[in-house]
One Martini backbone bead per residue (centre of mass of N, CA, C, O) as a GRO file, in nm:
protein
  448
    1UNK     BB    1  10.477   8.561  10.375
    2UNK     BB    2  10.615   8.557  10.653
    3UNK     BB    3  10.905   8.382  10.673
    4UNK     BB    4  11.037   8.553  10.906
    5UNK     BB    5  11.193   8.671  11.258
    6UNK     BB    6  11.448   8.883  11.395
    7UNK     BB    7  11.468   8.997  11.660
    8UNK     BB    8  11.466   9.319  11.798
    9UNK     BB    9  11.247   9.619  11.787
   10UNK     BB   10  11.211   9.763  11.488
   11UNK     BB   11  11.076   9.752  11.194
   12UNK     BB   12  11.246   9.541  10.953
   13UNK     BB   13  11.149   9.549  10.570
   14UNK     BB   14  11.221   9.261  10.355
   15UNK     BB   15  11.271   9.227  10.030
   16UNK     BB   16  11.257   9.123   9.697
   17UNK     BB   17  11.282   8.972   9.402
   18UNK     BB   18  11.260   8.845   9.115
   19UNK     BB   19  11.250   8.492   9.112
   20UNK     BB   20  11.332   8.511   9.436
   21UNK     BB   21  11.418   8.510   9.816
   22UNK     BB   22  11.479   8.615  10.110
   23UNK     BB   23  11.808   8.519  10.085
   24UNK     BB   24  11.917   8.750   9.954
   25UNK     BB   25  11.896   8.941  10.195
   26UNK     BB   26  12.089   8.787  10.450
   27UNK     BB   27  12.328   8.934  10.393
   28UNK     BB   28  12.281   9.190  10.583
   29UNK     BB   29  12.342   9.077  10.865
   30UNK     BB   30  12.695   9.100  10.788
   31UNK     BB   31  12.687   9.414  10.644
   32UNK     BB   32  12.546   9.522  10.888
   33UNK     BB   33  12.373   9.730  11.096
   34UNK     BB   34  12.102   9.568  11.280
   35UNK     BB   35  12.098   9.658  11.584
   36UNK     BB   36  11.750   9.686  11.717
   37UNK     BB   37  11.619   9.515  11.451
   38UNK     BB   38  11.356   9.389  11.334
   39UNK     BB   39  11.360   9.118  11.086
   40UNK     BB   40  11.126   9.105  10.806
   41UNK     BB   41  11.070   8.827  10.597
   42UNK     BB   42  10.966   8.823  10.235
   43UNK     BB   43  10.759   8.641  10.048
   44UNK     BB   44  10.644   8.584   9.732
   45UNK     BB   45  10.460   8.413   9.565
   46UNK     BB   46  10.688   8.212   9.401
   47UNK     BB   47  10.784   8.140   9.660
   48UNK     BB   48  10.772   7.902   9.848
   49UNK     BB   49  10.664   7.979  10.150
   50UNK     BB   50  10.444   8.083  10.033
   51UNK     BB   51  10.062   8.102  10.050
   52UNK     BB   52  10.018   8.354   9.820
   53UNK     BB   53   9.881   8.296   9.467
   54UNK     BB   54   9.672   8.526   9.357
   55UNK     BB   55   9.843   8.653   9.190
   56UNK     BB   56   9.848   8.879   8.862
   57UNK     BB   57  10.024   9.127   8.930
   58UNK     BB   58  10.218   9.398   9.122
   59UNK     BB   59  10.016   9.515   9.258
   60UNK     BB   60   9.916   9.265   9.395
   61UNK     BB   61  10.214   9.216   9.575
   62UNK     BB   62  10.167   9.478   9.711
   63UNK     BB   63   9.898   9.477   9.860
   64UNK     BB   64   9.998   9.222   9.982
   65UNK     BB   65  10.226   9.325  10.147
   66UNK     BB   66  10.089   9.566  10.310
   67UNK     BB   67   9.921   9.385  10.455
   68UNK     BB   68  10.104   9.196  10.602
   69UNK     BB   69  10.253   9.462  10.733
   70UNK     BB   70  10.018   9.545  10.909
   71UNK     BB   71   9.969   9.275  11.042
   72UNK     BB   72  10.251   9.286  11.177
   73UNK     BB   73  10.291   9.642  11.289
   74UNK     BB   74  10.040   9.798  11.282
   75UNK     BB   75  10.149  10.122  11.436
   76UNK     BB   76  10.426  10.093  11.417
   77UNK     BB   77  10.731  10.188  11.318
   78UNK     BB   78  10.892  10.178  10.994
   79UNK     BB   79  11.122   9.994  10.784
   80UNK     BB   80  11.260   9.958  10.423
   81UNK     BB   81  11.348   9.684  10.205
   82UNK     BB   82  11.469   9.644   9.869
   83UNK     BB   83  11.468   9.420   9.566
   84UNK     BB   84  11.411   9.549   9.286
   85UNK     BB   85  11.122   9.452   9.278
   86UNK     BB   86  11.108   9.502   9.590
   87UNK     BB   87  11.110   9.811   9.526
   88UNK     BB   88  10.827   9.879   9.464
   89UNK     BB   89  10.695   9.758   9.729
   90UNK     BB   90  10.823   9.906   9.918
   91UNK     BB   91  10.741  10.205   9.818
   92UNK     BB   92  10.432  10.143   9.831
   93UNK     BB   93  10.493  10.077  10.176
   94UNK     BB   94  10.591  10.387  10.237
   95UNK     BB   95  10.361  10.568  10.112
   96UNK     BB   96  10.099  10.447  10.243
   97UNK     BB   97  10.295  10.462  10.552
   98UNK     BB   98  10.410  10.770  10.591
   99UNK     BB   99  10.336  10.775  10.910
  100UNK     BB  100  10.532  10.511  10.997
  101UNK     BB  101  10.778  10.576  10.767
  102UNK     BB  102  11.134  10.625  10.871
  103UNK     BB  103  11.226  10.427  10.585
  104UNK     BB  104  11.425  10.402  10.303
  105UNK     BB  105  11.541  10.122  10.063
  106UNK     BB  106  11.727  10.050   9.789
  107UNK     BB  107  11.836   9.775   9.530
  108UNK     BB  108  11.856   9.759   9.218
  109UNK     BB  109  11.597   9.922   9.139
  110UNK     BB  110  11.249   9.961   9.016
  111UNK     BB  111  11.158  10.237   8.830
  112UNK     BB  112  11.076  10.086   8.596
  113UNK     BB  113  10.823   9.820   8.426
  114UNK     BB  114  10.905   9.902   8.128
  115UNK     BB  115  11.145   9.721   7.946
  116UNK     BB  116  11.161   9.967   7.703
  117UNK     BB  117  11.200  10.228   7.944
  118UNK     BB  118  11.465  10.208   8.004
  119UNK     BB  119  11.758  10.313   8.106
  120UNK     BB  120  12.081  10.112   7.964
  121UNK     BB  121  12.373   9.997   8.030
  122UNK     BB  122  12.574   9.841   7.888
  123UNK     BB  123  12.703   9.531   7.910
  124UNK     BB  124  12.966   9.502   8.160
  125UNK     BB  125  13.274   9.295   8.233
  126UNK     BB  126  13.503   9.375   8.482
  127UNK     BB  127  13.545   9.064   8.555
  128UNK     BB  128  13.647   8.794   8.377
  129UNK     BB  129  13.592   8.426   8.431
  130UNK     BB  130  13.557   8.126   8.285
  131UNK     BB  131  13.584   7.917   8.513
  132UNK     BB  132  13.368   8.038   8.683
  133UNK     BB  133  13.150   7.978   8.477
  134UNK     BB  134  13.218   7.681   8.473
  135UNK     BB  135  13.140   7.661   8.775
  136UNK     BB  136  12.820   7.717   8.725
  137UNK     BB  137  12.704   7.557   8.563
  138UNK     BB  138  12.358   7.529   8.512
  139UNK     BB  139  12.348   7.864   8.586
  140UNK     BB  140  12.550   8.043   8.399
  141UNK     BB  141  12.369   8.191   8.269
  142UNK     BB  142  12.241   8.390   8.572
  143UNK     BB  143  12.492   8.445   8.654
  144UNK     BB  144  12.621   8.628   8.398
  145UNK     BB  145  12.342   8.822   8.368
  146UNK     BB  146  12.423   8.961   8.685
  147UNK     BB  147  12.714   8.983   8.624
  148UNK     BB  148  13.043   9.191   8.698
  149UNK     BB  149  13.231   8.996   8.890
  150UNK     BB  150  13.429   8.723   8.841
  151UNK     BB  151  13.406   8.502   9.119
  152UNK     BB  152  13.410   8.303   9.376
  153UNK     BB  153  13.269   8.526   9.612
  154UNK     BB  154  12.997   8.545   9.409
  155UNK     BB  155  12.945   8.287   9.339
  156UNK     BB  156  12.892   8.138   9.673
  157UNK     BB  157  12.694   8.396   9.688
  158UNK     BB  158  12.483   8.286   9.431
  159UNK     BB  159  12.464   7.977   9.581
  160UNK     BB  160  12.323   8.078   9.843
  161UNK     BB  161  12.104   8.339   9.773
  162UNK     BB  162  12.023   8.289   9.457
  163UNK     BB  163  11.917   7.990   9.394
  164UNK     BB  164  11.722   7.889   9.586
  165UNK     BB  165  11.515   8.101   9.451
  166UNK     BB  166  11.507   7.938   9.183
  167UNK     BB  167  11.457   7.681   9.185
  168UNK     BB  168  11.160   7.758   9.381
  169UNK     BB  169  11.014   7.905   9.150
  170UNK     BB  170  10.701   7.969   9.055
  171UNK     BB  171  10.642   7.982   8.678
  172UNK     BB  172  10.347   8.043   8.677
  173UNK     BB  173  10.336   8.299   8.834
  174UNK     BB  174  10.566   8.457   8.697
  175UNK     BB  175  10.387   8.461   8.425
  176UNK     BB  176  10.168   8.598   8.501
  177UNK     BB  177  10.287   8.868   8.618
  178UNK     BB  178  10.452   8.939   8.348
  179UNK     BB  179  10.220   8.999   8.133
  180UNK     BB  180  10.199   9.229   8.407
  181UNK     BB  181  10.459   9.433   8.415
  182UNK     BB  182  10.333   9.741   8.412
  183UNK     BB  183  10.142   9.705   8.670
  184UNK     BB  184  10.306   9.938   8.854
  185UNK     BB  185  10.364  10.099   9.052
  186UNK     BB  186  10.432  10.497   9.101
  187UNK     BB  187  10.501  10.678   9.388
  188UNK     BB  188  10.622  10.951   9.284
  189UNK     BB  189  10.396  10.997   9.115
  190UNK     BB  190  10.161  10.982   9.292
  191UNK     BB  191  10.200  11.172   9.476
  192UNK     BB  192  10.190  11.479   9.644
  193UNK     BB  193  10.455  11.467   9.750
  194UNK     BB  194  10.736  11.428   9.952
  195UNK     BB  195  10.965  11.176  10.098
  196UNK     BB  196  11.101  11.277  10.418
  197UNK     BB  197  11.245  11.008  10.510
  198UNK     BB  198  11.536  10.852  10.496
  199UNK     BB  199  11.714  10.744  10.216
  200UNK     BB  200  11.798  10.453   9.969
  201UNK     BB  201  11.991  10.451   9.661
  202UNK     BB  202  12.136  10.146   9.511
  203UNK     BB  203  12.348  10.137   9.203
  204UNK     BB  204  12.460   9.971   8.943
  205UNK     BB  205  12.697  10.114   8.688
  206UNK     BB  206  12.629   9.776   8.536
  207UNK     BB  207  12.308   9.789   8.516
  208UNK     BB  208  12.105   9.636   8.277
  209UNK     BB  209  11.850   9.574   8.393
  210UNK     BB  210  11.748   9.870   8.594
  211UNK     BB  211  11.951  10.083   8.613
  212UNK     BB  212  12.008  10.455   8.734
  213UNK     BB  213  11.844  10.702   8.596
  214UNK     BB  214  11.587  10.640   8.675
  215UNK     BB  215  11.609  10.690   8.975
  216UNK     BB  216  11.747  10.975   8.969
  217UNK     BB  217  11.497  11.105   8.858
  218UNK     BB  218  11.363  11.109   9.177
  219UNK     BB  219  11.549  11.294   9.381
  220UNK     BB  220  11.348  11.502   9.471
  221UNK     BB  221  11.124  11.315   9.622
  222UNK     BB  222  11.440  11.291   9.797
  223UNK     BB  223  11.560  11.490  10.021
  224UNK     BB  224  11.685  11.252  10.239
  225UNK     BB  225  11.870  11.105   9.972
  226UNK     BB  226  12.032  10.857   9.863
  227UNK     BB  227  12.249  10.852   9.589
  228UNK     BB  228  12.389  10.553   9.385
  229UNK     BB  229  12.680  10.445   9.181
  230UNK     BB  230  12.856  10.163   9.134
  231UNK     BB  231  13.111  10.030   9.063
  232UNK     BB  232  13.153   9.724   8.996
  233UNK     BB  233  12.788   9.683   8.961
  234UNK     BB  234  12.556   9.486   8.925
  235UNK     BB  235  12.233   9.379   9.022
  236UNK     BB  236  12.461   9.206   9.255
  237UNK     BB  237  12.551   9.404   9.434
  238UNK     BB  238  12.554   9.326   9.761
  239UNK     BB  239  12.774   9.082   9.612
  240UNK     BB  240  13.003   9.252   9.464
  241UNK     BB  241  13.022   9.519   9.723
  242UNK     BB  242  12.937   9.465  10.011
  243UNK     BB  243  13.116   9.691  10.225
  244UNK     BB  244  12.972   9.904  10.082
  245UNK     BB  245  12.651   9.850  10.095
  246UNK     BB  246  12.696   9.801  10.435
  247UNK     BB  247  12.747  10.117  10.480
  248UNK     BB  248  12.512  10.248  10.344
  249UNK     BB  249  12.327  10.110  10.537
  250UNK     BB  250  12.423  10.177  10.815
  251UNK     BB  251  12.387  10.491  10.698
  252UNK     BB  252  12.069  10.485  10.719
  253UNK     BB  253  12.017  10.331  10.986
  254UNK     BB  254  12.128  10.611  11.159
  255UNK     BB  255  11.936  10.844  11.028
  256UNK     BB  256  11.688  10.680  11.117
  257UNK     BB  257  11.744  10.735  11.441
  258UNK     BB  258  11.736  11.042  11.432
  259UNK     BB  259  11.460  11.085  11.300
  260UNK     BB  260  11.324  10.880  11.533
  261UNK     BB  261  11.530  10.938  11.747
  262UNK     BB  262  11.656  10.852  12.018
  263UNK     BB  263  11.831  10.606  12.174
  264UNK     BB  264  11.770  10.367  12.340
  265UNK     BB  265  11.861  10.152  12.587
  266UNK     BB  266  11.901   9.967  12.422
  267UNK     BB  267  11.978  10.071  12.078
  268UNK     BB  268  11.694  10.114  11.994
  269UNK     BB  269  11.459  10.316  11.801
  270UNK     BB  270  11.265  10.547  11.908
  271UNK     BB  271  10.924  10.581  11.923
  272UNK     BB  272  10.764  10.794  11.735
  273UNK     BB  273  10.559  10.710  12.017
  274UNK     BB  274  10.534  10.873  12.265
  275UNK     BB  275  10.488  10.860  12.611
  276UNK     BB  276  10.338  11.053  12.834
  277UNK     BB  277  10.393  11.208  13.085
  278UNK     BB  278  10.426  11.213  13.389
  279UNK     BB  279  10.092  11.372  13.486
  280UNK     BB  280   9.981  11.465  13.212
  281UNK     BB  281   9.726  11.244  13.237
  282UNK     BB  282   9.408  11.182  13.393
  283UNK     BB  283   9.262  11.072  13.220
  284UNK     BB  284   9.144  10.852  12.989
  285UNK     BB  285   9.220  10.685  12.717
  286UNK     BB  286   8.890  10.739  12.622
  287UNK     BB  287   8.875  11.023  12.689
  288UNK     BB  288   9.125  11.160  12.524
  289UNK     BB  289   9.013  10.986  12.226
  290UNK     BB  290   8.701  11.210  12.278
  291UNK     BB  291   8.907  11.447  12.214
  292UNK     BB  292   9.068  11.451  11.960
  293UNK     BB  293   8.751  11.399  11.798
  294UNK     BB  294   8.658  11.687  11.875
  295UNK     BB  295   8.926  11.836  11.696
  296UNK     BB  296   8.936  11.719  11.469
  297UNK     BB  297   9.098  11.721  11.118
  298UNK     BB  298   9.092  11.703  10.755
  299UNK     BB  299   9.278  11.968  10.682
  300UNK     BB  300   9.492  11.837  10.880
  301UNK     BB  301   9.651  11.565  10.860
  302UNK     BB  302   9.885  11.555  11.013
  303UNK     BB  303   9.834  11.680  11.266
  304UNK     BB  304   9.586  11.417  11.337
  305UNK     BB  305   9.837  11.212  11.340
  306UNK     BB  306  10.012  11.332  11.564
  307UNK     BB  307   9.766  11.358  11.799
  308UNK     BB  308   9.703  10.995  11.768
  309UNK     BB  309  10.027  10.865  11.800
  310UNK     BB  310  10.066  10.834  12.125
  311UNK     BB  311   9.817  10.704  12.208
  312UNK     BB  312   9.839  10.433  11.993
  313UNK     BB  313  10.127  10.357  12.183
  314UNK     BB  314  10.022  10.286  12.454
  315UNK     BB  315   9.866  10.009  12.330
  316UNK     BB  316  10.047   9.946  12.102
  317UNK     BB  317  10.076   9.766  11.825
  318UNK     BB  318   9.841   9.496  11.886
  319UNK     BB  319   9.626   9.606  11.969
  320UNK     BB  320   9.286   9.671  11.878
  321UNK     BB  321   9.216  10.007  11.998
  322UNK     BB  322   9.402  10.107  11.871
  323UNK     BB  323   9.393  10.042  11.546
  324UNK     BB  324   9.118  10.105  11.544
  325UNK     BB  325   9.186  10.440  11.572
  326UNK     BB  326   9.404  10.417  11.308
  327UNK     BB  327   9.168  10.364  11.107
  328UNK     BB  328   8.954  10.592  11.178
  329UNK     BB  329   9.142  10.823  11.066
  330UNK     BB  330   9.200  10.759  10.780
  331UNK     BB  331   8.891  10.734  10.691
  332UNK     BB  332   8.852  11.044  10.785
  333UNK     BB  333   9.109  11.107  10.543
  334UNK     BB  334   9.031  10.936  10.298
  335UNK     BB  335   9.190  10.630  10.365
  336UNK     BB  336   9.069  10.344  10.280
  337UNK     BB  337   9.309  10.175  10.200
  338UNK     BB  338   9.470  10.191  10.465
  339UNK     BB  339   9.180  10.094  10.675
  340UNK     BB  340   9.125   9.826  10.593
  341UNK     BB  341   9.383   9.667  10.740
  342UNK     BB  342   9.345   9.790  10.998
  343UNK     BB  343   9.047   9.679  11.067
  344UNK     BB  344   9.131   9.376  11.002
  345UNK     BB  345   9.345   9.362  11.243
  346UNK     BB  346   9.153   9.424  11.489
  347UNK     BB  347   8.960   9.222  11.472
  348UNK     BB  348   9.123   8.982  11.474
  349UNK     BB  349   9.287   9.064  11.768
  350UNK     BB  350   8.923   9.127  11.927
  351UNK     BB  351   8.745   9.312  11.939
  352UNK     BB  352   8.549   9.506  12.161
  353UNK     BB  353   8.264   9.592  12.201
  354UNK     BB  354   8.152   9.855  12.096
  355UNK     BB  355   8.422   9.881  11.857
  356UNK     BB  356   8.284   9.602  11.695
  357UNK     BB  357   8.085   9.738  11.500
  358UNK     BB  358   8.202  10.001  11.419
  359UNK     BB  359   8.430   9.861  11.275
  360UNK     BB  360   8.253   9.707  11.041
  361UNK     BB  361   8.114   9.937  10.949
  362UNK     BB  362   8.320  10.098  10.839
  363UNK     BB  363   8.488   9.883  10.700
  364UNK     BB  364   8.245   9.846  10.482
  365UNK     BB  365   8.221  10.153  10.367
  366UNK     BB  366   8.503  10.158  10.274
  367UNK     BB  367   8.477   9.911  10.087
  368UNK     BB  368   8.265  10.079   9.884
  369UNK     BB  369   8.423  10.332   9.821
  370UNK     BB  370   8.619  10.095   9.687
  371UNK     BB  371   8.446   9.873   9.499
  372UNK     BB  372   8.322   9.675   9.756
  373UNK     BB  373   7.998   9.585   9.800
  374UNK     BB  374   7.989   9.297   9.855
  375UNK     BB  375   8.144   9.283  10.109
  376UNK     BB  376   8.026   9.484  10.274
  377UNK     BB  377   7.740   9.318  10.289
  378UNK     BB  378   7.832   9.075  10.415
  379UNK     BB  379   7.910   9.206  10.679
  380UNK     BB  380   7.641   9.347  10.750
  381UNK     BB  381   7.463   9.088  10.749
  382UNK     BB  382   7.620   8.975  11.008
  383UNK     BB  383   7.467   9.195  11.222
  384UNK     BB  384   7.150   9.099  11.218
  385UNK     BB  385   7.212   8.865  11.451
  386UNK     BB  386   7.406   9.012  11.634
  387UNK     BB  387   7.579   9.065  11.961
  388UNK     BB  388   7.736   9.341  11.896
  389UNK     BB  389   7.452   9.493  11.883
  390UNK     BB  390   7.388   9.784  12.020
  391UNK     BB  391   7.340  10.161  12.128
  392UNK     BB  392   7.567  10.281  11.974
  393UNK     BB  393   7.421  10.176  11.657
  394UNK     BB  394   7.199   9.989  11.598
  395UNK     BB  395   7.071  10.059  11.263
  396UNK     BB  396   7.302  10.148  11.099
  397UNK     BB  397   7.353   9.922  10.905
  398UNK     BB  398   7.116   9.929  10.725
  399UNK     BB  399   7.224  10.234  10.581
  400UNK     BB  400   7.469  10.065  10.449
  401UNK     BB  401   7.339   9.819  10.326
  402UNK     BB  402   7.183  10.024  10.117
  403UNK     BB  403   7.421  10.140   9.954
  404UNK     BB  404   7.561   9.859   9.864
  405UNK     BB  405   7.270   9.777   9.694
  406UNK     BB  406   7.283   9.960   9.573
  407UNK     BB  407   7.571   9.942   9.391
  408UNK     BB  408   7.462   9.619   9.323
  409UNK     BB  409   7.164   9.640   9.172
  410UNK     BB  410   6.896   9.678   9.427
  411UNK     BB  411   6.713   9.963   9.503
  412UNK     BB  412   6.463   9.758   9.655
  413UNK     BB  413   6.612   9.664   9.879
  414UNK     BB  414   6.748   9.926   9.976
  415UNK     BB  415   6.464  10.069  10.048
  416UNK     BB  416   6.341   9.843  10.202
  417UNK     BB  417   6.587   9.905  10.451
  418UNK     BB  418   6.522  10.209  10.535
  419UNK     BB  419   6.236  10.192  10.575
  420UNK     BB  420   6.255  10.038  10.807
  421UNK     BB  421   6.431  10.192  10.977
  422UNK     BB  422   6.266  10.410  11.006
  423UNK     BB  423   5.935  10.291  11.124
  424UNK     BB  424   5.998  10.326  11.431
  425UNK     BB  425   6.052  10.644  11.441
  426UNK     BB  426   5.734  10.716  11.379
  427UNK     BB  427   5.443  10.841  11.489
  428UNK     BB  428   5.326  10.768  11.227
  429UNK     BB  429   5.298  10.509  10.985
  430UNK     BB  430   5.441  10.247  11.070
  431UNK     BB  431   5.265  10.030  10.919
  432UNK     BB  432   5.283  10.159  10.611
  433UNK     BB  433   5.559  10.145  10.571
  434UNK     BB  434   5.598   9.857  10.631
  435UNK     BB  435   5.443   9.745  10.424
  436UNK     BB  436   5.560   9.877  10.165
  437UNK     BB  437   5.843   9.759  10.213
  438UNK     BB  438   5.766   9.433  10.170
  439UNK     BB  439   5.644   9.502   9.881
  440UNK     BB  440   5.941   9.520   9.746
  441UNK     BB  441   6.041   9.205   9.745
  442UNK     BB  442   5.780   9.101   9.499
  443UNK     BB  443   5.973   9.289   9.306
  444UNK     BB  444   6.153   9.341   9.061
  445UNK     BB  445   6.459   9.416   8.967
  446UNK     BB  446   6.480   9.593   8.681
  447UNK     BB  447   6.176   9.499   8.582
  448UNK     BB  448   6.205   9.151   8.561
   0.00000   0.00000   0.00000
């Protein structure tokens, strides 16, 4: 799904809209500073690069994306740009990664799903050039549909940035998913919270497409947010506005590195996780990340990821025990659904020792409390003839097991699996409990 990325610093990811490719994003190379930041170029599923076609809904999209995001940046605190349709996936991945997410940008953004339920600006084109529309040739639908301002220079980037990607868009694709277009994240209502890091949200005056009010009645939620409605601007304001819009990007990207802290030596921004003062840490890694977790409070979630936010900066955004101790975290925090692609990303990257078995059981069980108890299931028969357990962990696998195969309506099979690792601990009668175990495997489950 990452289809590019270029230059160094934090990571800024670009995500693009329905039925076109990352290279619509790729004007912003030249109408913004972008320098200091890493530029993440997402493509979607329909579009050609993309290798991940197995989506059905905005939703699938979006967590598909969200994915990718993780294990892209690890824990590294990372800014985010969407457009259009990319603005609602944008979204759903700076609240998801809220901990992470330094800065939130949209451009002509998604903010209803439900094309009925639009509140939308009659079409209205501010200069209309008729020769303009002849030289679009056979594209001239969708160049009309989304211009309010026919010129040469719309018109050369609409076939530089934005055909190409309608051109190799897979339609069957886009079918599928446009079926369920109204099953998309709405971030700002699912919150909690509002949503404090730096944001901007520019609309064009005149997109019919999705409109600026639905947009601007979110503003409460973003106390840090700049609202624009460009005049002279519809769907494809950042190609009809450039100038405007690469200004305002810039000055997002400028509060997004205050936010983040004062600029590095390269003059990208420092990051959101410092390492800790020469002289001030005696202890090793290791024992300090002990003593976190003796403190840690699920009571405080802010408190305890700000003070585990340092320790997994120190060994890297790519670490896999850094990784995994901020799956940890957000699992202890019952977040399950953001510790799950941390987990799978720290695994991924080599875990090893210790926390390579604790982070299976974990995995697993996080898969359980979100309803898949199937993958939780394979992942822990994995474990039972593994050399990763130790004495860290014992059978603790198979009291997770166990809970996987209730969940999977086997209650005979999970009662036998919790029977056995209980008989070994017992002082008397674990021959009688253990084989007890054993015939409930002749016992047909649920009677049949």
């Amino acid at each position: 799904m990452i289809i590019d990325s270029r230059g160094s610093g934090t990571p800024l990811v670009l995500i693009h809209g329905f039925g076109v490719d990352h290279r619509i994003m790729q004007p912003l190379e030249d109408l913004a500073d972008l320098s200091g930041w890493r530029r993440i170029y997402l493509d979607l599923p329909w579009a050609e690069g993309s290798d991940d076609r197995s989506a059905t809904s905005p939703r699938d999209v979006a967590d598909a994306a969200l994915a990718e995001i993780t294990r892209e940046i690890g824990s590294e605190p990372f800014a985010v740009i969407g457009n259009s349709f990319g603005a609602m996936v944008a979204r759903h991945a700076a609240h998801a990664m809220r901990d992470q997410c330094i800065g939130l940008a949209t451009l002509a953004g998604v903010f209803v799903s439900d094309h009925s339920q639009r509140r939308l600006p009659e079409h209205r084109v501010i200069q209309r050039d008729e020769r303009i529309l002849e030289c679009a040739g056979d594209w001239r639908e969708q160049y009309e549909e989304m211009s309010v301002v026919h010129s040469e220079a719309t018109l050369r980037a609409f076939e530089r940035s934005v055909l190409p990607g309608l051109r190799a868009s897979d339609q069957e694709i886009m079918e599928r998913i446009s079926a369920r277009y109204t099953e998309a994240y709405a971030p700002e209502i699912d919150a909690s919270a509002p949503f404090p890091a730096p944001a901007l949200h520019v609309f064009g005056r005149q997109d019919q497409v999705v409109g600026f009010e639905d947009g601007f009645a979110t503003s409460a939620h973003y106390p840090r947010g700049t609202f624009v409605a460009l005049d002279g601007a519809g769907h494809n304001l950042h190609l009809e506005r450039p100038s405007v819009v690469g200004a305002l990007v810039s000055d997002w990207l400028d509060r997004v590195r205050q936010f983040a802290g004062a600029p590095g030596p390269t003059g990208a921004p420092a990051s959101l996780h410092p390492a800790p003062e020469h002289g001030v840490a005696s202890e090793s890694w290791d024992e300090r990340i002990d003593q976190f977790w003796e403190r840690a409070d699920d009571a405080d979630p802010a408190g305890t990821l700000d003070a585990l936010r340092p320790l997994v900066a120190e060994r890297g955004p790519n670490d896999p025990d850094g990784v995994y101790e901020w799956a940890s975290v957000h699992d202890f925090l019952g977040r399950e659904e953001e510790a799950i692609p941390l987990y799978e990303a720290a695994l991924a990257a080599g875990l090893a020792g210790a926390r390579r078995p604790q982070a299976v059981i974990q995995l697993a069980s996080s898969l359980r409390n979100v309803g898949r108890a199937a993958e939780a299931a394979a992942l822990l028969c994995g474990l039972e003839e593994s050399p990763d357990r130790d004495a860290a962990v014992g059978d603790a696998h198979r009291a997770f097991l166990a809970l996987a195969l209730r969940d999977m309506g086997q209650p005979d099979e999970a009662l036998r699996l919790a029977l056995l690792a209980l008989a070994p601990t017992l002082p008397r009668y674990r021959r009688s409990v253990a084989a007890y175990a054993e015939s409930l495997a002749a016992r047909p489950e649920n009677g049949e």
